[in-house]
C-alpha positions as CSV (number, residue, x, y, z in Angstrom):
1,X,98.7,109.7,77.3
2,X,100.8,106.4,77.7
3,X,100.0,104.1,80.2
4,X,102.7,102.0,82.2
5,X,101.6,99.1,83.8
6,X,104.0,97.0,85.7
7,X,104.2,93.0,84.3
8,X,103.2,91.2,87.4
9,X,103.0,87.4,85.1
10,X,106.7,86.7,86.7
11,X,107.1,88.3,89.8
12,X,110.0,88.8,91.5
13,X,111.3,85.6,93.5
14,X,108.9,83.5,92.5
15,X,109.6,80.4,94.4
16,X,110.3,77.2,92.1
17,X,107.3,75.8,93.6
18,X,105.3,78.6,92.1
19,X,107.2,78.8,88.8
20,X,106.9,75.2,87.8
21,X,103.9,74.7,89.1
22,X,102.0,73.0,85.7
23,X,105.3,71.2,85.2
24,X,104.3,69.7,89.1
25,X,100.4,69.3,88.2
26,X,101.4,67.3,85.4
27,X,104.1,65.2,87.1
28,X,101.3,65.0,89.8
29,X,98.3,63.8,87.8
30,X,100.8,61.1,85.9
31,X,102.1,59.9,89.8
32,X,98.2,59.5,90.8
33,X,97.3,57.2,87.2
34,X,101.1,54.9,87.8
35,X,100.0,54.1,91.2
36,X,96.1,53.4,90.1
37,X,97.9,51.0,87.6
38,X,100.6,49.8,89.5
39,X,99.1,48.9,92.4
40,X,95.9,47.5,91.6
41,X,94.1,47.8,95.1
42,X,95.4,51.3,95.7
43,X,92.0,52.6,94.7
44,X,90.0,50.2,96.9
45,X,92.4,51.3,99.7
46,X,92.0,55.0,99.3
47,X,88.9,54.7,98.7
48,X,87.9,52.7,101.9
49,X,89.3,55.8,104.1
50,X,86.1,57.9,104.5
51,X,83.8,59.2,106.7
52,X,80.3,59.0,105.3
53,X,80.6,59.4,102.1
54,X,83.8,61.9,102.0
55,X,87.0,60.7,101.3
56,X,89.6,61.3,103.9
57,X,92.6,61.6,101.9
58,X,91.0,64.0,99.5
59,X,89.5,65.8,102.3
60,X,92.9,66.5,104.2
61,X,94.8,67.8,100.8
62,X,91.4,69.8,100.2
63,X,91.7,71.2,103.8
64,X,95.6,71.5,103.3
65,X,95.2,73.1,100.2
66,X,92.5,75.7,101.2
67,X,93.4,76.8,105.0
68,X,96.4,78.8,103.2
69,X,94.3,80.8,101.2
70,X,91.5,81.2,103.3
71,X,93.9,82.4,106.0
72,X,95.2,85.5,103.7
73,X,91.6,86.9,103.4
74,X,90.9,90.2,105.2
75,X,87.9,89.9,106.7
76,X,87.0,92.7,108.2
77,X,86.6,94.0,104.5
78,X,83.6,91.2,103.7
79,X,81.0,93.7,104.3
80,X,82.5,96.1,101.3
81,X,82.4,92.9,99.2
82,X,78.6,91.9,100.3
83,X,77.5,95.5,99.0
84,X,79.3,95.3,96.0
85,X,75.6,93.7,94.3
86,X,76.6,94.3,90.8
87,X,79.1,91.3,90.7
88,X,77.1,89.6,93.5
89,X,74.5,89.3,91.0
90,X,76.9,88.4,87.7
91,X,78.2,85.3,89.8
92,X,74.9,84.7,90.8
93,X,73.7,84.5,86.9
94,X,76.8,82.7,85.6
95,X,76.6,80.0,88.5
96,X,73.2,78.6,88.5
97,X,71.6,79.8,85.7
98,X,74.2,80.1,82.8
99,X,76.8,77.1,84.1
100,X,74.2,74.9,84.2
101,X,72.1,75.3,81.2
102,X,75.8,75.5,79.0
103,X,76.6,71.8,80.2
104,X,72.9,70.5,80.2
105,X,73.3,72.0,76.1
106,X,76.7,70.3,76.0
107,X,76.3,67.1,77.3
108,X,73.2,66.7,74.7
109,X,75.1,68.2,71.8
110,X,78.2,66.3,72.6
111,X,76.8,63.1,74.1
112,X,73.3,62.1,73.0
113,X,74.3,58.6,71.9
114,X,75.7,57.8,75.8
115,X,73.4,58.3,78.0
116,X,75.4,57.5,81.5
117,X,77.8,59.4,80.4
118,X,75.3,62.6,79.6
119,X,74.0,62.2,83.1
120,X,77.2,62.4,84.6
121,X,78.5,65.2,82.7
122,X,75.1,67.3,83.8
123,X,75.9,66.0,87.3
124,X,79.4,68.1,87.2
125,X,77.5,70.9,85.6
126,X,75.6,71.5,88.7
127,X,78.0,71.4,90.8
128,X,79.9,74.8,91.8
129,X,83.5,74.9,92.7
130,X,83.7,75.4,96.3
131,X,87.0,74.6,97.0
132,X,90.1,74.4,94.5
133,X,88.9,77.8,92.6
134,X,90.1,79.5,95.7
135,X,93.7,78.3,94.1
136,X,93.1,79.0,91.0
137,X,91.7,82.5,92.3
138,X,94.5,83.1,94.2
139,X,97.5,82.5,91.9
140,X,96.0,84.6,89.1
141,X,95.9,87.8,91.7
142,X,91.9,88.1,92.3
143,X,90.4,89.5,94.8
144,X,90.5,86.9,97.9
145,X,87.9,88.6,100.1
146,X,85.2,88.7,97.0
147,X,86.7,84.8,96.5
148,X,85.6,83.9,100.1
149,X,82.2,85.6,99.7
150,X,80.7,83.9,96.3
151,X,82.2,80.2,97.4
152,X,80.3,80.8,101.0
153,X,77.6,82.1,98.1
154,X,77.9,79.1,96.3
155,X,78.0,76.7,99.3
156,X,74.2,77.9,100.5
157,X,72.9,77.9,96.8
158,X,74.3,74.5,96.6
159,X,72.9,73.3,99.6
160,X,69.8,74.7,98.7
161,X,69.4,74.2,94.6
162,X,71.6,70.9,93.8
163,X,68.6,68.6,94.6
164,X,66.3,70.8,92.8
165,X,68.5,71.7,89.6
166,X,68.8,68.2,89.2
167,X,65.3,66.8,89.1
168,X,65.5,70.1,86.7
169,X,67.9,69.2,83.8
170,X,67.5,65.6,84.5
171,X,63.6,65.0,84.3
172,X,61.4,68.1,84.3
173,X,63.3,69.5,80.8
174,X,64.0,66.7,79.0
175,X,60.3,65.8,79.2
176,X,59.9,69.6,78.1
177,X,62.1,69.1,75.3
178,X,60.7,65.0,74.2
179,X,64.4,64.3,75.3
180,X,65.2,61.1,77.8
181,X,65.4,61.7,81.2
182,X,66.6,60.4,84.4
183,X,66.1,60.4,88.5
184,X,68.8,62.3,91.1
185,X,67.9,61.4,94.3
186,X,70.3,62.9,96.4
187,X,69.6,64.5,100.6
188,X,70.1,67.6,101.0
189,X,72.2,66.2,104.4
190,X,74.6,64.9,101.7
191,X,75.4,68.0,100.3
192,X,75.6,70.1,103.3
193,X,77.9,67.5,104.9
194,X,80.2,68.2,101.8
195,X,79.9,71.7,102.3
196,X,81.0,71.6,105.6
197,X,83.4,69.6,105.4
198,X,85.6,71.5,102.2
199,X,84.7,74.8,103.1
200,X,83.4,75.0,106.9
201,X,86.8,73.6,108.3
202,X,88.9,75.5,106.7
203,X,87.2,78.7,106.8
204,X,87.0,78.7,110.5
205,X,90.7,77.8,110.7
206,X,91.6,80.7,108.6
207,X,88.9,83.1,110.6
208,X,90.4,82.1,113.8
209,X,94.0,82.0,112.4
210,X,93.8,85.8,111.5
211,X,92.3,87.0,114.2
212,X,94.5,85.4,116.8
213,X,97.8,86.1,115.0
214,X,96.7,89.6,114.5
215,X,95.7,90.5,118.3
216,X,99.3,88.5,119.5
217,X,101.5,89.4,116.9
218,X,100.2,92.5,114.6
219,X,98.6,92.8,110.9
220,X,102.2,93.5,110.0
221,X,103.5,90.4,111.4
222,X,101.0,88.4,110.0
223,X,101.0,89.7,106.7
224,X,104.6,89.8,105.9
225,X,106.2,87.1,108.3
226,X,103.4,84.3,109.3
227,X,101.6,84.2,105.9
228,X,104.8,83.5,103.7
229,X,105.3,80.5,105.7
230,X,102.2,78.8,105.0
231,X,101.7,79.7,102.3
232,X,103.1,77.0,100.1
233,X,101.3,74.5,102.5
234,X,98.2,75.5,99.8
235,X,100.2,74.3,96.7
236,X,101.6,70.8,98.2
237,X,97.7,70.0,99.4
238,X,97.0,70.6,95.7
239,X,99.6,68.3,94.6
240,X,98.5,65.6,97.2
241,X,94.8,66.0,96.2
242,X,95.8,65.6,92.5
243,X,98.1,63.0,93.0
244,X,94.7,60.8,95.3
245,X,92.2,62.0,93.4
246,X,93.8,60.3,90.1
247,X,95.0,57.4,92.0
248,X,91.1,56.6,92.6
249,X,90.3,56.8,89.6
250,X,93.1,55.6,87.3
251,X,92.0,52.4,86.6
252,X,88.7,53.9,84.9
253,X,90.4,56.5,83.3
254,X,92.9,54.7,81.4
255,X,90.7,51.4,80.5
256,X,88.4,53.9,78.9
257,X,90.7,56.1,76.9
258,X,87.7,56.5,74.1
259,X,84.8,57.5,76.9
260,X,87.4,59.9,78.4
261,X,88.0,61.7,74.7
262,X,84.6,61.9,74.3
263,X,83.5,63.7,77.6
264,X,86.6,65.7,77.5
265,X,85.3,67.7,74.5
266,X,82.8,69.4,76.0
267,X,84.3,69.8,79.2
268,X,86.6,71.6,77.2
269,X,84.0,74.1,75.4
270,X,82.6,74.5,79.1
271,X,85.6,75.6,80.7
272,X,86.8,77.8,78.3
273,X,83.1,79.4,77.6
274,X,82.8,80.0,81.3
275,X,85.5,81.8,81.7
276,X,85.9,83.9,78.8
277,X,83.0,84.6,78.7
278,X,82.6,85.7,82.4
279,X,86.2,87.4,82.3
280,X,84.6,89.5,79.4
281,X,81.4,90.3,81.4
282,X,83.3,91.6,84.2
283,X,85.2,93.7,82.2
284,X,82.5,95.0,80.0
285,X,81.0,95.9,83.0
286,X,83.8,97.8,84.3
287,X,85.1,95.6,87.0
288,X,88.5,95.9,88.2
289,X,91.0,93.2,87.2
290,X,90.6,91.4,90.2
291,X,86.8,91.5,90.9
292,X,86.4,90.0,87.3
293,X,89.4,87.3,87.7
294,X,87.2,86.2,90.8
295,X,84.0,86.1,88.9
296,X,85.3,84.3,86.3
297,X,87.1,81.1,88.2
298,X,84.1,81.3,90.4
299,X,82.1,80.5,87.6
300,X,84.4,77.7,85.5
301,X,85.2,76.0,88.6
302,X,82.8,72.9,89.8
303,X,83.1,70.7,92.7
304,X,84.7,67.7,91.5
305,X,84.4,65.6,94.9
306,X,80.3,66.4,95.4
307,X,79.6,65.5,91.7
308,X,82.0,62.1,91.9
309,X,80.2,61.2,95.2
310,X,76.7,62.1,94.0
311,X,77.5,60.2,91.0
312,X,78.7,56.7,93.1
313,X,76.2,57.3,95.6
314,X,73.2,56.7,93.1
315,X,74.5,55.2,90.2
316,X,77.9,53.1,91.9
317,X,81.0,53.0,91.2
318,X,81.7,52.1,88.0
319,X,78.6,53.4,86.3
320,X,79.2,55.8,83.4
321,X,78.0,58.4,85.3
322,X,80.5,58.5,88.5
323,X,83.3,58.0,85.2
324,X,81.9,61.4,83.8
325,X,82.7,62.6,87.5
326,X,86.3,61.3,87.4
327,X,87.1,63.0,83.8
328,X,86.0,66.0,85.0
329,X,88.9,67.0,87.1
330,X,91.5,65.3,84.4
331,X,90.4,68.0,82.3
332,X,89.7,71.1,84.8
333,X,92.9,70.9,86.7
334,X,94.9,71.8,83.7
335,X,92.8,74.1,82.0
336,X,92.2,76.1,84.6
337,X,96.3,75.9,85.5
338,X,96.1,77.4,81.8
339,X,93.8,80.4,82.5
340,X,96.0,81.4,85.5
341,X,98.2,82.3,83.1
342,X,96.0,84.0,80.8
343,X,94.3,85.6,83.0
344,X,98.1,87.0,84.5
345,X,99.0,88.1,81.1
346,X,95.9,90.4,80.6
347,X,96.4,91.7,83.9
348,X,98.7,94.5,82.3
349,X,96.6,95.0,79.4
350,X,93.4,95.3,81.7
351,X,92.8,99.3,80.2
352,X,91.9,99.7,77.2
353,X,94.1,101.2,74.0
354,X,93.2,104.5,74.7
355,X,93.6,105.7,78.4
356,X,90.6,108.4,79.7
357,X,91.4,112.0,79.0
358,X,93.0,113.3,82.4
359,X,90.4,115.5,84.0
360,X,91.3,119.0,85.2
361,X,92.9,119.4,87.5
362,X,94.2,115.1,86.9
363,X,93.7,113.3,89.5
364,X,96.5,111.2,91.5
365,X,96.2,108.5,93.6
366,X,99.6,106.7,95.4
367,X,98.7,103.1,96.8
368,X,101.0,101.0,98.9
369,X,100.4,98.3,101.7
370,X,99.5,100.3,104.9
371,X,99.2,104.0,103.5
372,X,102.0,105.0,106.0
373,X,105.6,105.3,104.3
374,X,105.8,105.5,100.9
375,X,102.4,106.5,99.5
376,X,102.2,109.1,101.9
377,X,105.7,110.8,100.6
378,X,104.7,110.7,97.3
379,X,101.3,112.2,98.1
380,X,103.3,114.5,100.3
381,X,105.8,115.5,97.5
382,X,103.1,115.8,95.2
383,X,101.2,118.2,96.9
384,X,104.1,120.2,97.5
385,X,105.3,120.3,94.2
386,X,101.8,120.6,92.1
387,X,101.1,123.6,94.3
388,X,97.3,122.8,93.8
389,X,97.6,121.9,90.2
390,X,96.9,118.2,91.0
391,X,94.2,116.7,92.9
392,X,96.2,114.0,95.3
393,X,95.1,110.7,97.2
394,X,96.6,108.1,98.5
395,X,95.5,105.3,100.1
396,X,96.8,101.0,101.3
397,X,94.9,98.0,100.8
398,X,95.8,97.5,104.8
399,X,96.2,100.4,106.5
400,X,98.9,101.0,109.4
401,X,97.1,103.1,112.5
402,X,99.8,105.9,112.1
403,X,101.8,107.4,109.6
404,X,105.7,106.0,109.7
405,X,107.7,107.8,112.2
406,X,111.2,107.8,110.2
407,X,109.2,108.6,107.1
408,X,107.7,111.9,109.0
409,X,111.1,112.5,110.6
410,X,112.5,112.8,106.9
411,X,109.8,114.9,105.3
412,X,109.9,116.9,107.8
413,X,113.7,117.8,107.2
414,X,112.6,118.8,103.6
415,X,109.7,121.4,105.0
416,X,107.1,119.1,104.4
417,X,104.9,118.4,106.9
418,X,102.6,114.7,107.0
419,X,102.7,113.8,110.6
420,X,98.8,115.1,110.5
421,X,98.0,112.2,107.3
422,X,95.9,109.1,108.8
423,X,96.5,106.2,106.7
424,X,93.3,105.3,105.4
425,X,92.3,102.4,103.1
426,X,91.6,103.4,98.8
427,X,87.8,102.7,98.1
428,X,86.5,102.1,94.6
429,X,85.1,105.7,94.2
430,X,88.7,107.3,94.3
431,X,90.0,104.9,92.5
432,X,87.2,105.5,89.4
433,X,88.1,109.3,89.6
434,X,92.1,108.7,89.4
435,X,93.2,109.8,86.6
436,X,96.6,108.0,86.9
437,X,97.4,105.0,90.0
438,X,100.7,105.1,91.1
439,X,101.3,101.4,93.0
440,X,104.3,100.7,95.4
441,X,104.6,97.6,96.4
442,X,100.6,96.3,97.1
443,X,101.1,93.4,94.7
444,X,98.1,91.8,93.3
445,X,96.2,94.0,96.4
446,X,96.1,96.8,94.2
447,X,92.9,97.9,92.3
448,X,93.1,97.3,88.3
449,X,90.5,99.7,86.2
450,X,89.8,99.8,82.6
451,X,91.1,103.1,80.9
452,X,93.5,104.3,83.9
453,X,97.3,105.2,83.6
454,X,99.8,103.0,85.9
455,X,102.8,103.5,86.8
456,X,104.7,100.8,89.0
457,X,107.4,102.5,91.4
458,X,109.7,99.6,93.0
459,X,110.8,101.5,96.4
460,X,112.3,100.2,99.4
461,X,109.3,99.7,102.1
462,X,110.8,102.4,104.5
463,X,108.7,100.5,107.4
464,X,111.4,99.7,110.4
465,X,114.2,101.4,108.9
466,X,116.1,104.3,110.3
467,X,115.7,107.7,109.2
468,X,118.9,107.5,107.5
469,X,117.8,105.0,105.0
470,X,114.4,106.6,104.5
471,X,116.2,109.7,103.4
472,X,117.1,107.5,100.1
473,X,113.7,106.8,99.2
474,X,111.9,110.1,99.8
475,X,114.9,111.3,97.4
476,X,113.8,108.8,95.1
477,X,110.4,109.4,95.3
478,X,110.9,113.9,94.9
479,X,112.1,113.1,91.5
480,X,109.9,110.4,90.3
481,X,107.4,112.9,91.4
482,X,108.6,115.4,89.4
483,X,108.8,113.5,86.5
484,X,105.2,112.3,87.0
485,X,104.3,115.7,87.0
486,X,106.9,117.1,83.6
487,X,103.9,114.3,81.9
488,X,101.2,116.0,83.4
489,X,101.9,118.9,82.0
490,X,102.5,120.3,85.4
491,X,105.8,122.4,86.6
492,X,107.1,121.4,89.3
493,X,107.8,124.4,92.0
494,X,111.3,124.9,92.2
């Protein structure tokens, strides 16, 4: 059986924001080390605009960057992503047991001869990404409610285990191990504040943003017409963080070009370790592309602005320590631009070689946005022309309340009948049984499983079009159906 899977790496109108966006990192990061050189008090400027111990201008382009994507997230689906304990449990591990231990290893094997600078790098290692992995998460199509639930994950562990994993790697196993070791002393207060600041603002703003917009205006409104506008709001807060963030700290980084090689190695081996090796886990474990995109960038990710400021706030600001801090975003930012696209180009070759043999009867499952128009003709259509030969499902990854009206109005004129079909949302189990997933139009929404057949029909959304319009796509639809079918090894009914 062949599968056909559509190439999502280059959607369709992809802004020049979005398709040059590495080309923009890098311009960005080069901006942020002129102006750390140019101006030589820049950094003592910037760096004097904080409340606490949080930097303002970082914290408004983290706040910019992250209201955007936190805004998208559905969250009246969280509770499906809570229950979901199996990759609860695989963050969980790769976070603050794996992560952690990886860079303590690193930062010995790479760095035993610098001592501040082994610190530091151990520093970042404990550290979980809170904030710019829901970026990274979001451009490579993962699963934005599971996003939101392992950062708020993260946040409490972090709260909770920083201080602790740090008088861990830094004293208690070192002595373990006859290695050198060193103090952390950091307040739990500090960490929290962090926490929320970065997350805790933003998440509130998207919380209240969805549910507002979505009793005034719709879930249609909001999805289709609201969120498109802000959206690149997220992108330009990444370019201003980039562009501050290296501003601070271009002085150190380019007066210690030979420190910076040496602690990018291993951030290197980290990154890359992380997330291959988590992208792997989730897959071997049969997680759908976008549950183990999550995991993964979850897991590589670490909170650059808690380890610089844990970093200056013990050991000041131009210890070796707080420079580990400042490398580590030098090298995350584009590696992790990198995986994006990795990640997007093994999106299509999620499955396996070999598709699952097709059950009998196979199993058919139509997925669009709201489960009202065009799944629910093609389910419709399906039905009608299997003649009980096919098991059919459809489902939307944000259901409408009704079926469409103009989409019943032209079924109907053919003899078939769905005004009596409730749009209803997929779930995991249907999915799992499928034996081929027909998407129209739910984007990186849509489920990806190992071993399932996709096909990719690109429709015209029949939602707020007339009847006579509609009539065009549930004529396209009849005969894709039919051809679905003719590979089936079904006949259609004539």
């Amino acid at each position: 059986m062949s599968t056909t899977v559509a190439d999502t790496t280059e959607p369709a109108g992809l802004s020049t924001l979005d398709r040059f966006l590495p080309v923009w990192i890098g311009l960005a990061m080069a901006a942020g080390l002129l102006l750390g050189r140019m101006i030589p008090d820049l950094d003592e400027w910037l760096d004097g605009i904080e409340v606490g111990t949080v930097s303002l201008p970082i914290a408004v382009g983290l706040l910019a960057m992250m209201y955007p994507v936190l805004a998208k997230v559905r969250y009246r689906h969280i509770g499906d992503e809570l229950a979901d304990r199996r990759t609860i449990v695989l963050s969980l591990v790769l976070n603050w047991l794996v992560g952690p231990a990886l860079m303590f290893t690193l930062a010995w094997v790479f760095l035993a001869d610098l001592p501040e600078l082994r610190t530091g790098l151990i520093i970042v290692g404990l550290a979980r990404c809170i904030a710019m992995v829901l970026i990274w998460n979001d451009l490579a199509c993962g699963n934005r409610e599971l996003g939101a639930v392992l950062v708020a994950i993260n946040s409490v562990f972090q709260i909770v285990m920083y201080s602790v994993l740090g008088w861990f790697y830094l004293s208690v196993l070192p002595s373990w191990l006859g290695l050198d070791t060193a103090d952390l002393d950091v307040g739990v207060w500090a960490i929290a504040r962090s926490v929320l600041i970065f997350l805790g603002v933003p998440l509130a703003a998207g919380v209240l943003t969805r549910s507002v917009g979505e009793a005034r205006k719709g879930t249609e409104w909001y999805e289709d017409t609201f969120l498109p506008r802000i959206g690149p709001v997220a992108l330009y807060g990444l370019l201003f963080t980039i562009v501050v963030l290296f501003a601070l700290q271009g002085t150190q980084i380019t007066d210690n070009p030979f420190d910076v090689a040496r602690v990018a190695v291993p951030l290197l081996v980290y990154f890359a370790a992380m997330w291959f090796g988590s992208f792997i886990a989730g897959h071997r474990l049969g997680l759908p592309y976008d549950r183990a995109t999550s995991v993964a960038f979850t897991a590589a990710g670490n909170n650059f602005e808690l380890a610089i400021a844990v970093a200056i706030a013990v050991f000041g600001a131009t210890s070796g320590q707080a420079l580990a801090g400042t490398i580590g975003p030098l090298v995350e930012v584009p590696v992790l631009v990198g995986l994006v696209y990795v990640a997007l180009w093994a999106r299509p070759h999620w499955s396996p070689a070999e598709a699952e043999a097709p059950s009998d009867p196979p199993a058919v499952l139509f997925l669009c946005v709201h489960n009202a128009g065009r799944s629910q003709m093609a389910a419709g259509w399906t039905r009608h022309l299997a003649g009980g030969a096919v098991d059919v499902y459809s489902g939307g990854s944000e259901p409408a309340a009704h079926a469409n009206p103009a989409a019943v109005a032209a079924m109907a004129e053919v003899g078939i009948d769905i005004a009596g079909q409730v749009p209803q949302r997929w779930t995991d189990a249907v999915a799992r049984s499928a034996d081929v997933i027909v998407t129209m139009g739910c984007g990186d929404t849509c489920p990806v499983y190992p071993g399932k057949r996709y096909e990719d029909w690109p429709l015209d959304d029949p939602a707020g079009q007339p009847v006579e319009m509609v009539r065009a796509v549930r004529d396209d639809i009849e005969q894709r159906v039919r051809n679905l079918l003719g590979s089936l090894g079904v006949t259609p009914r004539a």
